[in-house]
Every structure is written in structure tokens, then in C-alpha cells.
C-alpha positions in Angstrom: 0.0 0.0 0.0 1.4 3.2 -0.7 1.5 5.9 2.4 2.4 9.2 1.4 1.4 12.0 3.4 0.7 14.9 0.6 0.0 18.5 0.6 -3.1 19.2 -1.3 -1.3 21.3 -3.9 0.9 18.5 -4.4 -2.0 15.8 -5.1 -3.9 18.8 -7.2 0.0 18.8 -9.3 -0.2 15.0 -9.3 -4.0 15.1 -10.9 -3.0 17.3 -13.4 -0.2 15.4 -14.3 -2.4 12.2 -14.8 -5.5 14.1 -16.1 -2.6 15.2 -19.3 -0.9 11.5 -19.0 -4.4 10.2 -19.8 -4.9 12.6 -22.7 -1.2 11.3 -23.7 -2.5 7.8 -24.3 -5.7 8.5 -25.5 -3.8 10.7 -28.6 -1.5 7.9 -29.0 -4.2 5.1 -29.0 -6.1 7.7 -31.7 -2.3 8.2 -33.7 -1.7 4.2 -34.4 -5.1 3.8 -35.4 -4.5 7.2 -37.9 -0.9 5.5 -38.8 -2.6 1.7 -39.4 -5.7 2.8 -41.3 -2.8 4.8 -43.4 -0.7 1.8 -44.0 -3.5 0.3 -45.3 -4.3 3.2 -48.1 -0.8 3.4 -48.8 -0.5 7.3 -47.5 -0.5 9.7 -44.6 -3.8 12.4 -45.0 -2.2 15.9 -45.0 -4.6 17.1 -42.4 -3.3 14.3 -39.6 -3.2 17.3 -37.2 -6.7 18.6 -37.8 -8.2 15.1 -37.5 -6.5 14.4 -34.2 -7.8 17.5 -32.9 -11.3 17.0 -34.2 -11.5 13.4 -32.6 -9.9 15.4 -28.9 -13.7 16.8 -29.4 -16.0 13.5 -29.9 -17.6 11.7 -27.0 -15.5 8.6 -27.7 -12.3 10.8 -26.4 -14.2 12.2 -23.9 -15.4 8.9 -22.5 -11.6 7.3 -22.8 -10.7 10.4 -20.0 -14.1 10.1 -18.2 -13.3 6.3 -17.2 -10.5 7.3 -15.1 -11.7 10.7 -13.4 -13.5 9.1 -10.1 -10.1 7.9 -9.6 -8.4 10.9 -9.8 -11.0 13.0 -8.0 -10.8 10.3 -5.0 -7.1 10.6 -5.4 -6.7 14.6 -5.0 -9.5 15.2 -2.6 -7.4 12.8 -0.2 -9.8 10.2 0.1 -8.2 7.3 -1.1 -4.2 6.7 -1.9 -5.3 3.2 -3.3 -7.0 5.1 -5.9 -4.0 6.3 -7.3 -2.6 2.8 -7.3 -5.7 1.2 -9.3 -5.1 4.2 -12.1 -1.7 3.0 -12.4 -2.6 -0.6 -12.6 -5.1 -0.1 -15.2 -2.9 2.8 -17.4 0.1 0.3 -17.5 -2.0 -2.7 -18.4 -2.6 -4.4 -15.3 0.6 -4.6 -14.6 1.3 -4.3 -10.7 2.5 -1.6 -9.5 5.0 -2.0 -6.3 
């Protein structure tokens, strides 16, 4: 179990950070499917940029944050440190997290 005694500034710095790590893998989850989908037409659209962007705006983004956020919430109001271990867990896979 992880015991840290934090200062609320430094869990509301820690929720950021994992509020833009989650945007981080939802853009690169979004990229491969961009760069696969090209591979398979044999070219890159010109307007890569734009589309990314466009799909940061659709409820299907919105929902891949929106999973994690109770976690993050429980995390930074101090309610529960083992949140912050589950959002690990689940963001690297299952993996555990020591």
C-alpha cells in the first residue's frame, strides 16, 4: 500500500499530471489507429493534425478520460491513496504496481 502524506497542492499537481498522461495515451491510441488505417491506403492524410484535434472533441475521447476521473477526484480530494494505485494498474495494463 502506498503511504504518502501529501499536501493538497501536491496531489492537485499530481492530478494534473495524470489528467494530461491520460490525454497522452488516449492521442496515441487515436495516432496508431491514424498510422494503421494509413498503411493500409498506402499514404498519410495531409490534415493528420486537424483530425486528431477534431477526434480530442468527440464523445468517444471524452469517455476514454471520463473512465479514469472518479479515480483521480478520490485521489486529489485525499480520500483514497489506493486510488491512485488502481489508475496505475489499469494505465500500465494491469501490470502491478510495487
Amino acid at each position: 500500500m502506498l503511504l504518502v502524506d501529501m499536501t493538497p497542492e501536491q496531489r492537485r499537481a499530481l492530478a494534473i499530471f495524470l489528467r494530461q498522461h491520460l490525454r497522452n495515451l488516449a492521442d496515441i491510441q487515436t495516432l496508431r489507429a491514424t498510422l494503421e488505417l494509413s498503411s493500409q491506403r498506402g499514404f498519410v492524410p495531409l490534415d493528420w493534425e486537424q483530425k486528431l484535434e477534431a477526434f480530442g472533441q468527440t464523445p468517444q475521447y471524452r469517455a476514454m478520460l471520463d473512465e479514469f476521473e472518479p479515480l483521480i477526484v478520490q485521489f486529489e480530494q485525499g480520500t483514497s491513496e489506493t486510488a491512485l494505485i488502481e489508475l496505475l494498474q489499469k494505465t500500465l495494463k494491469g501490470r502491478p504496481v510495487k
